[in-house]
Backbone bond lengths (Angstrom), bond angles and torsions (degrees), N, CA, C in turn:
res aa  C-N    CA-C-N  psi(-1)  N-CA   C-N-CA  omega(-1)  CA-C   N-CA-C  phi
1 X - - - 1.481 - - 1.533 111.48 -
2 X 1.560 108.70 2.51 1.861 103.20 177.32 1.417 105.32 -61.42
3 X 1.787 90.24 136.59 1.520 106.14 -173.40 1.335 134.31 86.61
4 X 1.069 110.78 -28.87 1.536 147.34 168.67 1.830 97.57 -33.75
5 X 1.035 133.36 135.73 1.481 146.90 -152.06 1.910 97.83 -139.67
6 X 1.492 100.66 83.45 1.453 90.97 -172.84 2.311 107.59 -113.34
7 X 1.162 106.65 129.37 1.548 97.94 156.61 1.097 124.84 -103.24
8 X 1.109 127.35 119.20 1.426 137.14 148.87 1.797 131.71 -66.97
9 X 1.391 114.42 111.93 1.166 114.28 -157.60 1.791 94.61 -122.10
10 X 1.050 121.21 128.92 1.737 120.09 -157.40 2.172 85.09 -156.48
11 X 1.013 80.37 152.33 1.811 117.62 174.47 1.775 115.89 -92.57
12 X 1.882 79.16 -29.93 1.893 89.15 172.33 1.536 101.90 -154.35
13 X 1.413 111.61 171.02 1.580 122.77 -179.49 1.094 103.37 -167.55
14 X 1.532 125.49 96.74 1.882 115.92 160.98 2.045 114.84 -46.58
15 X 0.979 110.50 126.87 1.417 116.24 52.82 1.634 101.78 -130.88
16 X 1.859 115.42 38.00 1.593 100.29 -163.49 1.471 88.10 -102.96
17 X 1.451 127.68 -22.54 1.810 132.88 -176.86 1.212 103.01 -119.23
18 X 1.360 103.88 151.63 1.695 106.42 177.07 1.231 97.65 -50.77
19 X 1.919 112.28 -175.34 1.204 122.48 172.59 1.029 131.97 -87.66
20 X 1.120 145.91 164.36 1.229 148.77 -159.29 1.479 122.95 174.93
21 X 1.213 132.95 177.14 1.308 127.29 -168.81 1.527 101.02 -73.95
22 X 0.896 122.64 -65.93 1.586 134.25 166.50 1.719 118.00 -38.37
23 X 1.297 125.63 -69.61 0.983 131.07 162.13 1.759 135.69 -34.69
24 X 1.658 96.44 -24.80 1.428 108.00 177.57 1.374 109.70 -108.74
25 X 1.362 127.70 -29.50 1.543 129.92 164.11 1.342 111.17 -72.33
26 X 1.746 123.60 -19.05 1.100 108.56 159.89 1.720 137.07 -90.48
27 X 1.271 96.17 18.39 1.378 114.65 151.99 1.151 124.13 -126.35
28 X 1.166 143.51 -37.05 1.699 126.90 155.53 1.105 126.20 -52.21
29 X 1.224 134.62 15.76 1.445 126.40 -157.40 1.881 93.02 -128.90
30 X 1.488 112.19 -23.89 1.068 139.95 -172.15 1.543 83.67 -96.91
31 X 0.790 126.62 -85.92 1.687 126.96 -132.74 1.768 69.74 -73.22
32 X 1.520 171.40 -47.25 0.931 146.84 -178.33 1.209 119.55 -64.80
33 X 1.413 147.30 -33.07 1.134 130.92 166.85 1.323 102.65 -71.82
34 X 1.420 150.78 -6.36 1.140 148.29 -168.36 1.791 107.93 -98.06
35 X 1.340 106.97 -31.02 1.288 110.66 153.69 1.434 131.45 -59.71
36 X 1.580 124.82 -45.93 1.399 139.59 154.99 1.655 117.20 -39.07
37 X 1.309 106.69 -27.67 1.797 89.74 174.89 2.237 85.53 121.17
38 X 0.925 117.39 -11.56 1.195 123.37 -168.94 1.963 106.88 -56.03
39 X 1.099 112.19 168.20 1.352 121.07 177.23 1.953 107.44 -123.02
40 X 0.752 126.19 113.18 1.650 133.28 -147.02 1.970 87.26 -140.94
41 X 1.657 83.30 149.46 1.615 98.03 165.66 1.582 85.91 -156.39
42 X 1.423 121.38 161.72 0.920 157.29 -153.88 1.459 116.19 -140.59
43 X 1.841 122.27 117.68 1.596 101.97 174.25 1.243 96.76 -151.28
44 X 1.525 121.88 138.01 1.217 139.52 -171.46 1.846 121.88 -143.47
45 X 1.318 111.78 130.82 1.292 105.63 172.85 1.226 118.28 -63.47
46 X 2.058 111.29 131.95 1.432 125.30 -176.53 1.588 104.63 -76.20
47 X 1.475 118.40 89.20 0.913 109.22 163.84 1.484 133.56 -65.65
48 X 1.541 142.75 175.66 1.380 134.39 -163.56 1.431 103.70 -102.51
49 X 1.519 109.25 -5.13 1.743 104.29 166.13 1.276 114.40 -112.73
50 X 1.488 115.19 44.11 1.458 122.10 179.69 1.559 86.65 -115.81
51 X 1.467 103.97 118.33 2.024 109.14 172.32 1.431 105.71 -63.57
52 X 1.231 128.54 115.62 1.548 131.34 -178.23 1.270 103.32 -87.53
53 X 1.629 139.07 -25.89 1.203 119.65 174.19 1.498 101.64 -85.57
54 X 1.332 129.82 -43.38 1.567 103.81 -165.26 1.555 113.48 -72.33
55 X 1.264 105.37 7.36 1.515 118.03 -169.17 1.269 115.99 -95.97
56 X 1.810 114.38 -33.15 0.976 139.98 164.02 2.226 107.53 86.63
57 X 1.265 94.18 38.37 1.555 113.14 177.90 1.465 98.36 -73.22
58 X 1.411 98.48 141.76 1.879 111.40 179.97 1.388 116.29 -153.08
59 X 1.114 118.88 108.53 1.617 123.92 173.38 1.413 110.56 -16.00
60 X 1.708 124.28 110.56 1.728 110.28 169.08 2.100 85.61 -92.50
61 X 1.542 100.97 131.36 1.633 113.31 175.47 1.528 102.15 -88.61
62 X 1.105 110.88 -20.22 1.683 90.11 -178.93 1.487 111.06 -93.56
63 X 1.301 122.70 -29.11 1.619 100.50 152.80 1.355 146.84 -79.93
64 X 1.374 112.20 7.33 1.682 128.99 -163.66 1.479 85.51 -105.03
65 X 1.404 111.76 170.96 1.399 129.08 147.67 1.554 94.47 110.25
66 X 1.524 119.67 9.83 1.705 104.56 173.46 1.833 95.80 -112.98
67 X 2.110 95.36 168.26 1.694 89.09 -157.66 1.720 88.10 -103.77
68 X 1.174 122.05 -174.97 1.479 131.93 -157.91 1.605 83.21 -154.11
69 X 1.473 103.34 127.55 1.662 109.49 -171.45 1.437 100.69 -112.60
70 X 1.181 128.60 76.06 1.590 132.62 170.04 1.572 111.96 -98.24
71 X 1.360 92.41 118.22 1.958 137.36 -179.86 1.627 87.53 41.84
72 X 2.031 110.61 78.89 1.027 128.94 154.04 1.507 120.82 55.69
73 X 2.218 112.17 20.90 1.534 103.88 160.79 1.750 81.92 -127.79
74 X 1.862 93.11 155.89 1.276 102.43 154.52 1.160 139.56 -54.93
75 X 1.508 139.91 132.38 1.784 114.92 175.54 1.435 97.48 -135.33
76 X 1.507 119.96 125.83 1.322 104.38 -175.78 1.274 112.21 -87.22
77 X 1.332 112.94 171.32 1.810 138.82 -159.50 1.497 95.52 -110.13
78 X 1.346 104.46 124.94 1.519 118.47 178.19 1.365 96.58 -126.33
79 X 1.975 123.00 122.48 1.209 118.75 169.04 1.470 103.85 -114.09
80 X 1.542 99.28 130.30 1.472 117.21 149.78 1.087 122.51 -59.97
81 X 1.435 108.99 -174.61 1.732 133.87 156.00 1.741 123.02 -175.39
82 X 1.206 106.53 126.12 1.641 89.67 158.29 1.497 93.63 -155.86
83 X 1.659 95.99 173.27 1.420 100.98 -171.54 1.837 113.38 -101.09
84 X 1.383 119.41 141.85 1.437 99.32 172.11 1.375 122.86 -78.21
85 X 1.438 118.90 134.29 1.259 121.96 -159.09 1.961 113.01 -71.26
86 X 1.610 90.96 124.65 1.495 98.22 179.28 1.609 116.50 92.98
87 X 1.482 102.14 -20.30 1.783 103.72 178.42 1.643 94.17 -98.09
88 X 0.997 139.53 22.99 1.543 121.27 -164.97 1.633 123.21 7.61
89 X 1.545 108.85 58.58 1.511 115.13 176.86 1.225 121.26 -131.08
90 X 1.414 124.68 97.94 1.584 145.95 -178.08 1.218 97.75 -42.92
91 X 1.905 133.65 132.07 0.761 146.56 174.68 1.846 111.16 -123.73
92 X 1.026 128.99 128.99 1.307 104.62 -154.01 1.923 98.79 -129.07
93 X 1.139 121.03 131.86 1.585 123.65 -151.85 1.655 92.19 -101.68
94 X 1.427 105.90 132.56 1.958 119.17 171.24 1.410 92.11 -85.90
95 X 1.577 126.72 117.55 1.691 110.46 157.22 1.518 97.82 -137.48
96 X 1.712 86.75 176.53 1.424 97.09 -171.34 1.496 79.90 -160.37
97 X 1.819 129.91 166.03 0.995 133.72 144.28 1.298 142.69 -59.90
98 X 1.532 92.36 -50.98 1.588 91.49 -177.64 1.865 99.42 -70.44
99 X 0.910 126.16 -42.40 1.838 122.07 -159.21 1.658 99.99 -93.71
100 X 1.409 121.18 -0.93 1.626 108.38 166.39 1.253 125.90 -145.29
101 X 1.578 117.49 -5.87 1.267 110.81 177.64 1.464 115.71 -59.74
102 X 1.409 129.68 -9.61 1.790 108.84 -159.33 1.657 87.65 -95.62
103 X 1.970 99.66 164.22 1.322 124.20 -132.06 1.876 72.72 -80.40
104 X 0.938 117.56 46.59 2.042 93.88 177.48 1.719 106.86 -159.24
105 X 1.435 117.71 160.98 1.339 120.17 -167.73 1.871 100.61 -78.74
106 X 1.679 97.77 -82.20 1.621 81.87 -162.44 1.572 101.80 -138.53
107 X 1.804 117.90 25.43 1.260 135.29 150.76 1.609 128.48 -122.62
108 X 0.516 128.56 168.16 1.600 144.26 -179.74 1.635 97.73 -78.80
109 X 1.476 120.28 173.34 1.340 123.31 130.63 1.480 152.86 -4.27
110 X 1.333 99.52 -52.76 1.256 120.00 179.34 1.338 115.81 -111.64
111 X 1.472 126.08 -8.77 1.450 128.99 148.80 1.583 94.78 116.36
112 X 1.028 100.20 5.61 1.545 114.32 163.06 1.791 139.82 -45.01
113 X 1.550 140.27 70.96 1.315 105.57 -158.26 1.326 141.29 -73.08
114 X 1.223 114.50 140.70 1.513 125.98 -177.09 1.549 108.85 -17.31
115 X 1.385 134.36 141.48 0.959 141.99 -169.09 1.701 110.69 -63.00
116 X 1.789 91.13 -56.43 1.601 144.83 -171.63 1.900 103.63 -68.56
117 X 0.981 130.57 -4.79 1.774 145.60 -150.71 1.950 86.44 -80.28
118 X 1.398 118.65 -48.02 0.950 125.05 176.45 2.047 110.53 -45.95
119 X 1.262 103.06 -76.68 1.221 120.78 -178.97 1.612 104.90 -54.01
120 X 1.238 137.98 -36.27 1.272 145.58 -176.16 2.112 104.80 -68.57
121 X 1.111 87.79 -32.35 1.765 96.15 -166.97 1.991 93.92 -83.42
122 X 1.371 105.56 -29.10 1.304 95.45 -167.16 1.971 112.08 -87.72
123 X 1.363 87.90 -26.76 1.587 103.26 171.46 1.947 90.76 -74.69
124 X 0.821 154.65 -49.17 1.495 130.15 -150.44 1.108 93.90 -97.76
125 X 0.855 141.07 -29.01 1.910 137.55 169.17 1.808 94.11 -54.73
126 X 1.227 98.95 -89.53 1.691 91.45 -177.31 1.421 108.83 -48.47
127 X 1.469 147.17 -39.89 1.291 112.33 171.76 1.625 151.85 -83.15
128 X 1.701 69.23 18.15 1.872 85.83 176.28 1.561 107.68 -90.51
129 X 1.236 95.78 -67.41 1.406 99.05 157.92 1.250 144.69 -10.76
130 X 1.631 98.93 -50.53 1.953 115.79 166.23 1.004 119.66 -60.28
131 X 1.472 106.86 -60.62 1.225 127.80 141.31 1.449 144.62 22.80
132 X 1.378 95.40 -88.07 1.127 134.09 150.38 1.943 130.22 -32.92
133 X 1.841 93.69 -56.39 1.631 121.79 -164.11 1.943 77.76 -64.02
134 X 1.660 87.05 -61.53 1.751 89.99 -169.92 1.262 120.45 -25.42
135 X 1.520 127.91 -55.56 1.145 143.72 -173.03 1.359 121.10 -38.99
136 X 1.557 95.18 -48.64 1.815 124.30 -155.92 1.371 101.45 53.84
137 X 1.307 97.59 57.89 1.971 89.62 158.63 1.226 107.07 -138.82
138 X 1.504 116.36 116.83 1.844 131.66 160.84 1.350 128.08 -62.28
139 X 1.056 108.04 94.05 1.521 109.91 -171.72 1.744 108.73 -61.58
140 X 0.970 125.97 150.95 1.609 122.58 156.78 1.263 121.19 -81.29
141 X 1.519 117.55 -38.92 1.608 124.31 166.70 1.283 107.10 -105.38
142 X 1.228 130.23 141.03 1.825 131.97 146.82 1.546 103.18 -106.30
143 X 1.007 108.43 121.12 1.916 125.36 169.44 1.283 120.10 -95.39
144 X 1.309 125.14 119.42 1.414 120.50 -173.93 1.178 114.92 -122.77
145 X 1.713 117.43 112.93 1.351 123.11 174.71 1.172 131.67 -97.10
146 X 1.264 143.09 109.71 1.649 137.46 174.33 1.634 122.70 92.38
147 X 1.597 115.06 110.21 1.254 126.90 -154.44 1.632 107.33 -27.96
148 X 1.341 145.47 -30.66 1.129 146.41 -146.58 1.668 97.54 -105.81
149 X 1.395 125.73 -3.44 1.268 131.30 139.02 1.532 135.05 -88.44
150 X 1.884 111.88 2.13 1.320 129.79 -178.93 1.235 114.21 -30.06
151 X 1.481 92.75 -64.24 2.196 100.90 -169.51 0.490 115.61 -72.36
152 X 1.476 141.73 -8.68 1.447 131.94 171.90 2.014 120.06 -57.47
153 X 1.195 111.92 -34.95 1.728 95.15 173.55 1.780 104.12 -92.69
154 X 1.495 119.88 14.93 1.875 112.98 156.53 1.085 79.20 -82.03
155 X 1.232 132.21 -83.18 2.071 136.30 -147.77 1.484 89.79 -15.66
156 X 1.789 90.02 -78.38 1.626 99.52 -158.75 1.849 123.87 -51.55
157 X 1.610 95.41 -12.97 1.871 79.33 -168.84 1.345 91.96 -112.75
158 X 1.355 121.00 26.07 1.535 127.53 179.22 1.356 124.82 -131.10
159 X 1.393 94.38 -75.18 1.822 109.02 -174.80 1.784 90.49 -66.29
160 X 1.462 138.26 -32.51 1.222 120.18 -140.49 1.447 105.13 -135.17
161 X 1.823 103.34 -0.59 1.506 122.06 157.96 1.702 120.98 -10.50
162 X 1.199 106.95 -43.03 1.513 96.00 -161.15 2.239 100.90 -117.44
163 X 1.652 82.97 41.23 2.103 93.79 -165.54 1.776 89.89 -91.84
164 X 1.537 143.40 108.48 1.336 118.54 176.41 1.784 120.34 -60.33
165 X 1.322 110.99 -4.73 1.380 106.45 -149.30 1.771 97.53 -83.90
166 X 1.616 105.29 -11.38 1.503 118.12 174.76 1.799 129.75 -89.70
167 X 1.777 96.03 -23.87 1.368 101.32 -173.20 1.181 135.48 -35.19
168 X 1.135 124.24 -43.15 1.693 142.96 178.74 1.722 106.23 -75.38
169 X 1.623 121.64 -40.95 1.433 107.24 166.04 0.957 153.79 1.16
170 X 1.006 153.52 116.19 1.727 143.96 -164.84 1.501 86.15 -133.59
171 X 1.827 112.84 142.68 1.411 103.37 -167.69 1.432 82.98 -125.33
172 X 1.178 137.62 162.89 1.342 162.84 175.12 1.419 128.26 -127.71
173 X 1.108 146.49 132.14 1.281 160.57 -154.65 1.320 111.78 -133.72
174 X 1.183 126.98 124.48 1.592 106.31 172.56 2.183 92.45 -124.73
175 X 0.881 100.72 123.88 1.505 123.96 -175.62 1.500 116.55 -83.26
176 X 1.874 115.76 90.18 1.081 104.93 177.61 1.548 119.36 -113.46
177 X 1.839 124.99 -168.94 0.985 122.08 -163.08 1.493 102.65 -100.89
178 X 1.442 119.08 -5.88 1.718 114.47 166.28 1.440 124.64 -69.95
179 X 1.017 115.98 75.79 1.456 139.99 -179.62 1.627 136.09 -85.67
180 X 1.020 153.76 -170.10 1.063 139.54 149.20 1.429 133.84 -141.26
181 X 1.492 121.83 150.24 1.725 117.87 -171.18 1.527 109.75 -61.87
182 X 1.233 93.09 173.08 1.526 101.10 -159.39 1.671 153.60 8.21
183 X 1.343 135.48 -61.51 0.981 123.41 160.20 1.681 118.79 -159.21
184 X 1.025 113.33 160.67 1.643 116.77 164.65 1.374 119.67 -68.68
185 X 1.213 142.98 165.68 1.625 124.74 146.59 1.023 120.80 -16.63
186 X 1.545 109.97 120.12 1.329 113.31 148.22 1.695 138.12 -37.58
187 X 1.542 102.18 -54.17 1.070 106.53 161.71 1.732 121.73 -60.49
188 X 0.869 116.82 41.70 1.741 119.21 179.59 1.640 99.67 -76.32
189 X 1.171 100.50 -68.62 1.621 107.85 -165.28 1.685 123.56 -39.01
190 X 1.664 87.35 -43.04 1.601 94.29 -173.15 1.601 86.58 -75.43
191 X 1.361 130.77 -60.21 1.362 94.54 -164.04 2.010 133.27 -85.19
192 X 1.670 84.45 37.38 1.775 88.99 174.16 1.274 81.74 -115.52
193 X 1.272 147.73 -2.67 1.774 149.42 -149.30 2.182 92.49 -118.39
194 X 1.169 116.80 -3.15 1.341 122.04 -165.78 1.382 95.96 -101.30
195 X 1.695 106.46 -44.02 1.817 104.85 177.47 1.272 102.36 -51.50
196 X 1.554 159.94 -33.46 1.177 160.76 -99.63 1.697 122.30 34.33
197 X 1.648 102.28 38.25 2.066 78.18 173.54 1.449 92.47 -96.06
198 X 1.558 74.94 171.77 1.926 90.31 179.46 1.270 106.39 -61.45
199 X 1.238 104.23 149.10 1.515 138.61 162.16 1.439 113.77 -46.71
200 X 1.573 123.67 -34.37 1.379 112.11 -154.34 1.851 98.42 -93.56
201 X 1.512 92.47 -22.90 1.822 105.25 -172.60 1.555 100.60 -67.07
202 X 1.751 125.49 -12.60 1.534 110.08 -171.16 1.130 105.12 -132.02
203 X 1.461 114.94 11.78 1.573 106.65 176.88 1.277 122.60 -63.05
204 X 0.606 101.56 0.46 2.106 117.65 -176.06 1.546 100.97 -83.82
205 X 1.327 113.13 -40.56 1.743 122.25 -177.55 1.355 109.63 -80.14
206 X 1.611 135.20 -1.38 1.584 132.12 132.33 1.313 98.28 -20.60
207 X 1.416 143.82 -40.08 1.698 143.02 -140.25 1.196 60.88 -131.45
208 X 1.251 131.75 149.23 1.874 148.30 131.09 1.523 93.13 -105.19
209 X 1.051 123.26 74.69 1.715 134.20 155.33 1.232 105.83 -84.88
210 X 1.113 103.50 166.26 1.979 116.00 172.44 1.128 103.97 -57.68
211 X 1.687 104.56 -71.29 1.833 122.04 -177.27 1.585 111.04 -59.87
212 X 1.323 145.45 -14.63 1.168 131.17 131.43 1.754 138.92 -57.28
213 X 0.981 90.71 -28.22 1.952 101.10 -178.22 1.642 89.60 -73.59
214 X 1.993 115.19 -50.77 1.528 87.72 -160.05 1.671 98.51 -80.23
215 X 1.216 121.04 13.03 1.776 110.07 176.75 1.518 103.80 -78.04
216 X 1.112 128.06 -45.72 1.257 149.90 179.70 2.151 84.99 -49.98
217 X 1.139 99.02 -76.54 2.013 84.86 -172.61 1.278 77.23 -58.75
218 X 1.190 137.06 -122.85 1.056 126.32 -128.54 2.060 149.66 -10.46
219 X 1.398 68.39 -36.83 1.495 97.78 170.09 1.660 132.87 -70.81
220 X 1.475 75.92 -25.72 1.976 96.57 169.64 1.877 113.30 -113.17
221 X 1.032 105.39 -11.87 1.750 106.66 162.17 1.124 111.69 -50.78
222 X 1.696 103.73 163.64 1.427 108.63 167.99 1.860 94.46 -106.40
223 X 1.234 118.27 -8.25 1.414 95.82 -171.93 1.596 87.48 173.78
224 X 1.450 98.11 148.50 1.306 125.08 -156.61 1.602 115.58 -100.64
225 X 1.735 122.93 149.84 1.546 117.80 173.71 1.632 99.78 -138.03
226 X 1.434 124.18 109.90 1.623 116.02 172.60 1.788 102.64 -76.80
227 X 1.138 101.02 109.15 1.602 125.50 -168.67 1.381 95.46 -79.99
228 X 1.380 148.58 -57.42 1.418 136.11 156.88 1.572 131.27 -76.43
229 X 1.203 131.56 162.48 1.020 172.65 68.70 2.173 83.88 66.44
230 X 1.258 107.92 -97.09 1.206 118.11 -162.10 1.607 92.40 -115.26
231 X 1.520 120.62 126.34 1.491 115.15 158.43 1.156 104.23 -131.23
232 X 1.613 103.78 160.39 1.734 117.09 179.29 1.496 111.93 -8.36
233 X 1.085 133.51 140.93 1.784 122.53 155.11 1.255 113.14 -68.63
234 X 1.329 136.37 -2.04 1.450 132.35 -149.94 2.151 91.72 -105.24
235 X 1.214 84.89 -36.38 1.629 95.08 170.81 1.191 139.32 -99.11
236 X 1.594 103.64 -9.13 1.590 123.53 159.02 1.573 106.06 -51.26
237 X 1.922 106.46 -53.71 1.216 128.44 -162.52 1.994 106.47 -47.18
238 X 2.142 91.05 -56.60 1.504 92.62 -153.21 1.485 97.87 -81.99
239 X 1.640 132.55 11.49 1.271 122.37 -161.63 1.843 93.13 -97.32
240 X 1.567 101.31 -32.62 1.991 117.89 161.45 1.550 108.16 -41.28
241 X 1.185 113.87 -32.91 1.283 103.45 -130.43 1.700 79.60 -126.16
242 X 1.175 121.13 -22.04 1.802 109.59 168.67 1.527 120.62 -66.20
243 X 1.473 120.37 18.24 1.206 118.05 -150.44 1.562 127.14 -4.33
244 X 1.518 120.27 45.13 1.245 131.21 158.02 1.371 123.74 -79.03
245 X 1.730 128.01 156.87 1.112 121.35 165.14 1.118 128.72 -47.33
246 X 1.357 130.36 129.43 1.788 118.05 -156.59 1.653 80.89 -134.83
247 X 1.414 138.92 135.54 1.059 148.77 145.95 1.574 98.02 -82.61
248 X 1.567 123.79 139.56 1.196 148.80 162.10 1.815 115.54 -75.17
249 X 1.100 123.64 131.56 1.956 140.59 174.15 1.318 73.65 -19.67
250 X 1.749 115.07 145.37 1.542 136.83 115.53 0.952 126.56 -139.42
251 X 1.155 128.44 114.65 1.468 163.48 132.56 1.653 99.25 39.07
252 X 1.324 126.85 154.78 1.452 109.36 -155.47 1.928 94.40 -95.63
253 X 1.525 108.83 -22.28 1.196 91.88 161.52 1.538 149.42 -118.84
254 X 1.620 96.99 45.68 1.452 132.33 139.88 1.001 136.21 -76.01
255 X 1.507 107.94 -56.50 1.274 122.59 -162.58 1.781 125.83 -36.41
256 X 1.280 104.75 -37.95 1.787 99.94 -178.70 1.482 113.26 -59.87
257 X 1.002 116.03 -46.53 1.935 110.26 177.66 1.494 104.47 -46.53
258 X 1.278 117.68 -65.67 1.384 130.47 178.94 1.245 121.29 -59.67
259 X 1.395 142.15 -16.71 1.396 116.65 157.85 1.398 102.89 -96.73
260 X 1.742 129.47 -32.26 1.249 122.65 166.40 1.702 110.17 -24.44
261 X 1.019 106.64 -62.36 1.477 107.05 179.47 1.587 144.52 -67.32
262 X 1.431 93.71 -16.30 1.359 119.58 157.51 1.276 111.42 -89.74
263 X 1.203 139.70 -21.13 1.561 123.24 173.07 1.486 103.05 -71.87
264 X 1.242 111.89 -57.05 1.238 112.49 174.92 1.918 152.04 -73.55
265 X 1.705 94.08 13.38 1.507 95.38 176.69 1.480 83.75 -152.36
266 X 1.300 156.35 25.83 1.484 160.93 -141.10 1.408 102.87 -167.48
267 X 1.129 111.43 -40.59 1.979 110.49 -165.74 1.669 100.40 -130.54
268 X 1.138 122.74 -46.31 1.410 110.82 -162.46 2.003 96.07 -92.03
């Protein structure tokens, strides 16, 4: 993977959220191609129960300060950064006030989801992305972990279709079983249908289900990773049936041979 130009785009990453299936593949998977000689970035929503001082999070000003127009209001883009301690690997935080300051990830109190989860997924897709342009850096892989990073490969093979700094991309999905009951906003569709993508790519998001949001990535990947153990059957089915490269579960201490090898004869 020397040289290798990878993003990692995750919903979570220890050591800023507890652990979790997601949260820990979204740092080993990183800090292993980062071992290989690889070139890796990292981007995650700043949630308001992530400690920014013991974490050591700091306003970057030259990428913040542009607005993100989701379902026709401005919301501005605030970029973080900090480094994880001892891996030398820049992790770089999507915030905004209204969609991340409160003290919780992507329920309430009562385990309830955020009303707003919709609008939050569509702002961090587009503000990674910006993000991203800002940077001027072309990744060769984009990796996408955890439904609340879903839209990000529609954005990119739609809203941002005609961006050169993406062309060569290969996007990746890794498909897990941390999911959630019933649905997102209803209103989802119309306001991913306001950016102008087609209609036919979100008709599925009429349902804002889990197993619809990840059909939607899926559907815009170049190639697939079943990140757990056991997932939905409904997405076992359509991941068969995308005839895309699908890497099969490995075990967390397998896993580097096996996606090593799938990045490189599967995606690139």
């Amino acid at each position: 993977m020397k040289d290798k130009k990878i993003l990692y785009v995750s919903s979570e990453v220890v050591p800023y959220l507890p652990e979790t299936e997601i949260s820990s593949m979204s740092f080993e998977t990183p800090r292993m191609v980062n071992q290989q000689g690889g070139q890796i970035r990292i981007f995650m929503p700043r949630y308001g129960n992530i400690n920014e001082r013991r974490h050591q999070l700091h306003e970057v000003i030259r990428l913040s300060g542009i607005n993100l127009v989701i379902n026709d209001l401005d919301m501005p883009l605030i970029i973080k950064v900090a480094s994880i301690p001892k891996e030398r690997i820049q992790v770089y935080f999507i915030d905004n006030d209204e969609y991340f300051k409160r003290k919780a990830t992507l329920t309430d109190e009562d385990g309830n989801l955020f009303p707003d989860n919709d609008e939050r997924a569509i702002f961090f897709a587009k503000g990674v992305i910006e993000t991203v342009k800002k940077l001027n850096w072309s990744p060769d892989i984009i990796h996408i972990h955890g439904w609340l990073a879903a839209l990000l490969p529609l954005y990119l093979k739609q809203f941002y279709k005609n961006e050169p700094l993406f062309n060569e991309s290969k996007i990746v999905t890794s498909v897990y079983n941390q999911s959630f009951d019933s649905t997102l906003n209803k209103d989802m569709v119309n306001k991913i249908a306001f950016d102008n993508i087609d209609a036919g790519a979100i008709k599925v998001l009429e349902k804002p289900s889990y197993s619809n949001l990840m059909k939607v990535a899926i559907d815009h990947s170049d190639a697939l990773i079943i990140g757990s153990e056991v997932i939905p059957s409904e997405l076992e089915t359509y991941l068969k049936d995308s005839e895309k490269p699908v890497l099969d579960f490995k075990e967390k201490d397998e896993f580097a041979e096996a996606y090593t090898e799938f990045y490189n004869t599967s995606v690139l």
